[in-house]
C-alpha positions, 0 to 999 in steps of 0.5 A: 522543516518541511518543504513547501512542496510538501506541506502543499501536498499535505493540504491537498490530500487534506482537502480531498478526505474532508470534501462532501463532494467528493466523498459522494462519488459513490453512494454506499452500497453493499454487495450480496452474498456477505454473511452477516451478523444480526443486527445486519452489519458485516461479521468480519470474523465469518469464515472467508468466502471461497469461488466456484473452483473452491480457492478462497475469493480474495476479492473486495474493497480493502483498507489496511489495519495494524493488526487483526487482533488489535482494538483497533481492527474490532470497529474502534478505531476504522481507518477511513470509516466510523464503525464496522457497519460502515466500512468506509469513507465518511465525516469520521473518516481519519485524515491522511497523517492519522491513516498512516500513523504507525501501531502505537501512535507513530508519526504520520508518513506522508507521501512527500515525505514526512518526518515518518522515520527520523532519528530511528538509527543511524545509517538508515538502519530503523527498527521498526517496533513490529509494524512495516508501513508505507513510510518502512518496509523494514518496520517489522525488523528490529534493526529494519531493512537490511540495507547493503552499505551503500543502499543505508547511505543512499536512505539516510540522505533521502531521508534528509531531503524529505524524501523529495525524489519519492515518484509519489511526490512527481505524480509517477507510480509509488511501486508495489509495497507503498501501495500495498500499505497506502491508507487509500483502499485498494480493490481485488477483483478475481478470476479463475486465471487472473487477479486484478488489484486497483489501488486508489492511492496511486492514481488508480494503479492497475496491476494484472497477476497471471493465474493461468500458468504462464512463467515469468518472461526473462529479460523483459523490458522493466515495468514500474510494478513489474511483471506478476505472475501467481499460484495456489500453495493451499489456501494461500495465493503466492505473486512473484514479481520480476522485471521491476524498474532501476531505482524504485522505491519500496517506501517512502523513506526512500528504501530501493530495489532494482531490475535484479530485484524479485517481490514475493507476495502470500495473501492469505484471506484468514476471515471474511474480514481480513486478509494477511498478505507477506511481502518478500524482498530479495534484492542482492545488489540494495540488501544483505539478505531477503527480508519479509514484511506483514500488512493486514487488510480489512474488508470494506465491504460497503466502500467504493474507490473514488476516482484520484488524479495526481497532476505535477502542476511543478513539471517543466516539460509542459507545452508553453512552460516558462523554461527554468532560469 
């Protein structure tokens, strides 16, 4: 059964995707040099568009989808909008459990933890059917993440507290795959020396990935999403990411990296529409080996990201809070 503390935060996000108000931060609009089809809607599978130094532009506002050749990425079944003309929130907008529903109808995984992954293998270890979601990094596995003894262990009792720890449920940042696969959309914006990702879902979260040649720092102080730095091998931009936070959470079940931990990511814009992007694990003290998952991203082209604040109204620490007895 779900805690009240969850079924509050599912009522919340609920509320906040079916209020007019809200959803008219801003108006539609959509930006210049897009190639489109004639009837004037955005043609998703133009070829990607590339800047001025002729590296592929990955910039826009962009949602995550199954895959780019299901019924589902081709204008029928639009995660935040009602068809390709309209890319983006709207009174046809799927609510949040639809949004972070699996490939295939599987469960909804919410941010506090919801009933996403239950009785999916013991010891943690859930196959995933061929879809990494926010809810299962692991999800592209058939015998999901592999977790180091200790590391399923400490899954499966997350998992059976609803995934109360998540930093998403504490207004704390989610970490780089829970935002990477949020059904919030996510905006790129890019320069010739750096990539700015701004991630609706987890309270506008920036992250800045260097392009400009600097390496890595060594033994930085730990950043919830760490330190990025990236580089061009062809058509596809390679992010490494060191210097994370101890006991991070790479989904919502609870699936952990560490300081010692490094996220590889390649995004890769295969159309105008869409954008492939592999994130790499490579943790040895939480996995017996790295372990890659795969998301798609399709273009909202008309979109804009509303503004979204998480408030802990539960924090005790709080100026003129009753202490807890």
């Amino acid at each position: 059964m779900k805690s009240l503390k969850s079924i509050a935060y599912f009522v919340a996000v609920m509320v906040l995707v079916a209020s007019p108000a809200v959803m008219a931060q801003w108006p539609k609009h959509m930006p210049g040099g897009l190639i489109k089809n004639a009837d004037g809607t955005v043609n998703l599978d133009a070829p990607a568009p590339r800047m001025a130094d002729g590296k592929p532009d990955l910039s826009g506002v962009w949602d995550v989808v199954p895959c780019i050749d299901c019924p589902a990425a081709r204008g029928g079944g639009r995660g935040r909008g009602a068809a390709p003309a309209e890319q983006g929130r709207g009174a046809n907008a799927a609510p949040p459990a639809a949004q972070a529903a699996g490939a295939g109808g599987a469960p909804a995984q919410g941010a506090a933890g919801a009933a996403g992954n239950r009785g999916r293998g013991a010891g943690g270890q859930a196959g995933g059917g061929g879809r990494a979601t926010m809810g299962n990094v692991g999800g592209d596995l058939p015998e999901g993440a592999p977790y180091q003894p200790w590391a399923a262990e400490l899954v499966k009792k997350r998992m059976a507290d609803n995934s109360k720890d998540n930093p998403d449920a504490h207004c704390l940042p989610l970490g780089i795959a829970q935002m990477n696969a949020h059904p919030f959309p996510r905006k790129v914006i890019q320069t010739p020396t750096e990539l700015l990702l701004i991630y609706e879902g987890s309270g506008t979260t920036v992250r800045e990935i260097y392009l400009d040649g600097r390496a890595l720092p060594k033994d930085p102080e730990p950043w919830w999403n760490g330190y990025s730095v990236g580089h061009w091998e062809g058509d596809t931009l390679v992010v490494e990411t060191t210097g994370l936070m101890d006991d991070g959470w790479l989904d919502v079940r609870g699936s952990p990296i560490t300081n010692a931990g490094k996220i590889t990511e390649r995004f890769r814009r295969v159309k105008q529409g869409y954008l492939e992007l592999e994130e790499t694990i490579d943790d040895p003290k939480v996995y017996t080996k790295p372990f890659t998952a795969k998301l798609f991203w399709r273009l909202s082209a008309d979109t804009q990201l509303i503004e979204f604040v998480c408030l802990d109204k539960d924090a005790s620490h709080y100026v003129g809070a009753t202490p807890p007895k």
